[in-house]
C-alpha positions as CSV (number, residue, x, y, z in Angstrom):
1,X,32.1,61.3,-98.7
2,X,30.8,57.9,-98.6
3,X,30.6,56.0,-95.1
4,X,34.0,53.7,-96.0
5,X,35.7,57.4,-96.1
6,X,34.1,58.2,-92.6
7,X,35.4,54.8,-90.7
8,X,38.7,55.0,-92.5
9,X,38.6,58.5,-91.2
10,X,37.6,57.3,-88.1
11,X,39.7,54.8,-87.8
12,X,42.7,56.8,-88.7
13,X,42.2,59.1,-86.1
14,X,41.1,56.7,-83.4
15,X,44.9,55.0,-84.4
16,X,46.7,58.2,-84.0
17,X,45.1,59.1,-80.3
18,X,46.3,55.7,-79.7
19,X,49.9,55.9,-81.2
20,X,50.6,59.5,-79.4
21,X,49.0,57.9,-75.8
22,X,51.3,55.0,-76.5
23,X,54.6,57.4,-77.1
24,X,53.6,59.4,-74.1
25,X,53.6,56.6,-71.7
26,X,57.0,54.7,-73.3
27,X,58.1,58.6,-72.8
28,X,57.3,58.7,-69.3
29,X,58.4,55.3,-68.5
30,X,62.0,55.8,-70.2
31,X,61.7,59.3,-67.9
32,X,61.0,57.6,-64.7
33,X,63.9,54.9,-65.1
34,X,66.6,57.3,-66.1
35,X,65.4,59.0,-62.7
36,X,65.5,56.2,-60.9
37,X,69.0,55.1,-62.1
38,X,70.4,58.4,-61.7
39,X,69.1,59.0,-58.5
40,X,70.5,55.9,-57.0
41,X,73.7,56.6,-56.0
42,X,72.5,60.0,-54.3
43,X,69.9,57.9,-52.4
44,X,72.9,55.3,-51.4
45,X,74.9,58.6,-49.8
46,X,72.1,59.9,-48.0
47,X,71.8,56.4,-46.6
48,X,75.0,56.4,-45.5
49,X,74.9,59.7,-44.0
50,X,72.2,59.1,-41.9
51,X,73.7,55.9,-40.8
52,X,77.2,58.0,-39.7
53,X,75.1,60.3,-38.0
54,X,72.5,58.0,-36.3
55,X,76.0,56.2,-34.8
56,X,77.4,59.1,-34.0
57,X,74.8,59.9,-32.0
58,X,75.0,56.5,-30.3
59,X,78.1,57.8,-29.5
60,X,77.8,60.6,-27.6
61,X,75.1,59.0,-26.0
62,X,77.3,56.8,-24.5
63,X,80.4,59.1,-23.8
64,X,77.8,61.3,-21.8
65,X,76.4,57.7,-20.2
66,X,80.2,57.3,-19.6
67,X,80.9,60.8,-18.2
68,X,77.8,60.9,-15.9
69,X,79.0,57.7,-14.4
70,X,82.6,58.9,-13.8
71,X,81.2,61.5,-12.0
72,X,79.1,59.8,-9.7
73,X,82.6,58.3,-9.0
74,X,81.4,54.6,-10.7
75,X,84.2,52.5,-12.3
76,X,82.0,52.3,-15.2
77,X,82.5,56.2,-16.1
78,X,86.8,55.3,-16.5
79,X,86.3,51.9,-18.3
80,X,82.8,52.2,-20.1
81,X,81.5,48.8,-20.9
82,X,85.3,47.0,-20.3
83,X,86.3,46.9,-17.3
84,X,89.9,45.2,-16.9
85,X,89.5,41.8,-14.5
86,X,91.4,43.5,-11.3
87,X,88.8,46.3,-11.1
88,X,85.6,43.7,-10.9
């Protein structure tokens, strides 16, 4: 074999490696998206679930503000944070 054969043979092999590492990442890359995208709406409801539950518990906070209040006997425990005029 003459040296053209060896750097054509060279070459050839250097241009695979290359072609299969360039595959590989478009294959990865078209992996990751398709995660991505199909993960979205799952992260969207876990979102929203922590949300409901991070207001819920703003709620009870309150109602057990509320409750302590009413029994201390404060106006604030009957009306929470709206107290009708007549009551002020």
């Amino acid at each position: 074999m003459d040296d053209g054969g060896i750097v054509y043979s060279i070459g050839y092999v250097i241009g695979l490696g290359v072609a299969f590492v360039g595959c590989a990442l478009i294959g990865w890359l078209i992996l990751k998206l398709a995660k991505f995208v199909l993960s979205a709406p799952w992260r969207r409801a876990a979102r929203r679930r922590l949300a409901e539950e991070i207001r819920m518990q703003e709620v009870a906070e309150r109602a057990e503000q509320q409750n302590r209040a009413y029994l201390a006997g404060e106006s604030h425990g009957i009306y929470g944070d709206f107290e009708p005029s007549s009551v002020k």
